[in-house]
Each structure stands twice: as structure tokens, then as C-alpha cells.
C-alpha positions in Angstrom: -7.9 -26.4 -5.4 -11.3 -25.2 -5.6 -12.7 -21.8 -5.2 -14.9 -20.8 -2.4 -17.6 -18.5 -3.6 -18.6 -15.5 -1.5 -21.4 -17.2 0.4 -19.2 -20.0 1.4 -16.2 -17.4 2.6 -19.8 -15.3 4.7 -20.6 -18.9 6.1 -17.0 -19.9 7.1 -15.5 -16.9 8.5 -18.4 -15.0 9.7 -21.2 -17.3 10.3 -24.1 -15.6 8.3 -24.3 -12.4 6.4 -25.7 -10.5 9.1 -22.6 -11.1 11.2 -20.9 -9.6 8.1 -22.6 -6.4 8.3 -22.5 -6.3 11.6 -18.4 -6.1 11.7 -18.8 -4.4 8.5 -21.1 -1.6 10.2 -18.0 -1.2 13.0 -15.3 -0.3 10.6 -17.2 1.7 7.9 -17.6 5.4 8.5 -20.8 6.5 8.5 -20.9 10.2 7.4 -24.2 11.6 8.2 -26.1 8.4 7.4 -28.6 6.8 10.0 -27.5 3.5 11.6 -30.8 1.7 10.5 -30.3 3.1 7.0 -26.6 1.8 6.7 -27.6 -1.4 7.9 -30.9 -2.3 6.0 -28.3 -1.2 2.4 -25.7 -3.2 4.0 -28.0 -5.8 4.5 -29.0 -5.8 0.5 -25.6 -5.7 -0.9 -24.1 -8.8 -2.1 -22.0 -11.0 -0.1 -18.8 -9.9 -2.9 -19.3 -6.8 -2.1 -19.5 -7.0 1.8 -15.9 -8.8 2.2 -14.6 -6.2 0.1 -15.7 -4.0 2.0 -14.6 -5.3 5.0 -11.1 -6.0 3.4 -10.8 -2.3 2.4 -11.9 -1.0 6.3 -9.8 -3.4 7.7 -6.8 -2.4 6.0 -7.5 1.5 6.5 -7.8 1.1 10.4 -4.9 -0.7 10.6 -2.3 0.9 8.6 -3.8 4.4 8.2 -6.1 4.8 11.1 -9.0 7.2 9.1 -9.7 7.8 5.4 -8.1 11.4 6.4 -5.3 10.0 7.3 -5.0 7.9 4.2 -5.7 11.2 2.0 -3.0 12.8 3.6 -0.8 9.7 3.1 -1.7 9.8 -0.8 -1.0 13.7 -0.9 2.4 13.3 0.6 3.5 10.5 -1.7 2.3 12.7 -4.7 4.2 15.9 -2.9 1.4 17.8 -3.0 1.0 18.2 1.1 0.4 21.8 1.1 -2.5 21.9 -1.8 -5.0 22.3 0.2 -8.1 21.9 -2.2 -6.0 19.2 -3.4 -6.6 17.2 -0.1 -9.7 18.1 0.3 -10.6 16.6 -2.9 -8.6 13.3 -2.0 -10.6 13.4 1.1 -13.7 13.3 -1.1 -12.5 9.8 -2.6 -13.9 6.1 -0.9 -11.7 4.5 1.4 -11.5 1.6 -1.4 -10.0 4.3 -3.9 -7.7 5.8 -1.6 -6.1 2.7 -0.6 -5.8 1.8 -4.0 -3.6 4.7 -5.2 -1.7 4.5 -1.9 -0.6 0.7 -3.0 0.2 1.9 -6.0 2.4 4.9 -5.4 4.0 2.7 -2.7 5.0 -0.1 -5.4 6.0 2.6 -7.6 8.4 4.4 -4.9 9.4 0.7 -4.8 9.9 0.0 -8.1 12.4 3.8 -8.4 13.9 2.8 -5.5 15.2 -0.5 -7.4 15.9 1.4 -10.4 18.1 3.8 -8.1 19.7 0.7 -6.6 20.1 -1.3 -10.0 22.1 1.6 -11.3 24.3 2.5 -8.2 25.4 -0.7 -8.2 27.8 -0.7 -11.3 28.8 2.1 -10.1 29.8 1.1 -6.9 31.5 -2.2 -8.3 33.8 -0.2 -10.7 34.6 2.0 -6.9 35.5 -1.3 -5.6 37.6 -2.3 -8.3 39.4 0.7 -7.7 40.2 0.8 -4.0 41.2 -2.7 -4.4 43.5 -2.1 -7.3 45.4 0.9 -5.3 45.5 -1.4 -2.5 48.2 -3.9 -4.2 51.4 -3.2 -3.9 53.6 -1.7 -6.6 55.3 -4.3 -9.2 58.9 -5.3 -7.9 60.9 -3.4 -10.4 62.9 -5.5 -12.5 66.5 -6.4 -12.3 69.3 -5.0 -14.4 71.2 -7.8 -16.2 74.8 -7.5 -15.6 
């Protein structure tokens, strides 16, 4: 099993680098930046840096929608929704950032979550043990000897 390097991965999947940029220049957000100007630094960065790039846009769009979307997302996993400077300084973050403390609050929600479960779940066997205890019948008393 041999690793690809990042010119190989441009060639296969997209054909030649300027294919990249082009899909690249589709998904990014711009900002205030001229189209010529995004594309001739696009054009200069390295191919690495390109499909990460298009990873990270990718991604956004389709679980988040915008990078202000994905700021809110963040703020509300942190519970801090109605800090308002707060989210405005999230909002300040890259895309690539953003996503990255999104992942990572989500597997540590998922990680509590399992500790939550992990320690219901003695809790609820000893519950069990319980209601099926009082469900047996009473011992049969025992017989007087005569």
C-alpha cells in the first residue's frame, strides 16, 4: 500500500491543478477579495494545501451550510449562544478552525454521553435485578412435622 503524494491525488481526481482551484474558488468564501487575486494565490499555493482546502469547504457546505452557520454551531455546543462578541469573534476564525473545534466538541459530547451511558448502566442492572426478584413468587412455607 503506497502513498499517493498530492500531485498524484491533483492528477487523479481533478485532472491538473488548475481544475483544483477552479472547484476550490466555488466553495471558498471570498470576503472582499477580487476574483483574479484569489485565483492567481490559489494558483501559487501548494497542491497539500489546495485539497485541504477543498476538504475543509466541502465539509462546511455540506453539513453547516456557511462559516456563520458553523460559528453559531460552535457557540451553541460551548453554551455560549447569547455572547454576542463571543460569536462574533468565532465568526472571525477560518472555516478550517471552526470545523476543527466543531469535531472536537462533537466527540467530546460523544465521549460524556458514553460516560453517562457506562454509568447508568449498573445502575439499571441492579433495577432489573430487582423487578425480577419481586416478580418470583413467595417460598412455599414449610410444613409442620406432625
Amino acid at each position: 500500500m503506497s502513498n499517493k503524494s498530492p500531485l498524484n491525488i491533483v492528477k487523479a481526481e481533478h485532472g491538473d491543478k488548475s481544475k483544483l482551484v477552479d472547484k476550490v474558488m466555488g466553495l471558498v468564501e471570498r470576503g472582499e477579495e477580487e476574483t483574479d487575486a484569489l485565483r492567481s494565490r490559489l494558483q501559487t499555493a501548494s497542491n497539500k494545501q489546495l485539497l485541504r482546502l477543498l476538504g475543509v469547504a466541502k465539509t462546511v457546505k455540506e453539513q453547516y451550510g456557511t462559516s456563520a452557520k458553523l460559528a453559531a454551531s460552535v457557540a451553541a455546543a460551548l453554551g455560549r449562544t447569547k455572547d454576542a462578541d463571543y460569536v462574533r469573534k468565532l465568526e472571525s476564525y477560518t472555516p478550517a478552525k471552526l470545523l476543527d473545534m466543531a469535531q472536537s466538541l462533537a466527540k467530546r459530547a460523544r465521549g460524556t454521553a458514553t460516560k453517562v451511558a457506562a454509568k447508568a448502566a449498573p445502575v439499571a442492572k441492579a433495577a432489573a435485578k430487582v423487578v425480577k426478584a419481586a416478580a418470583k413468587p413467595a417460598a412455599k412455607p414449610a410444613r409442620a412435622k406432625s
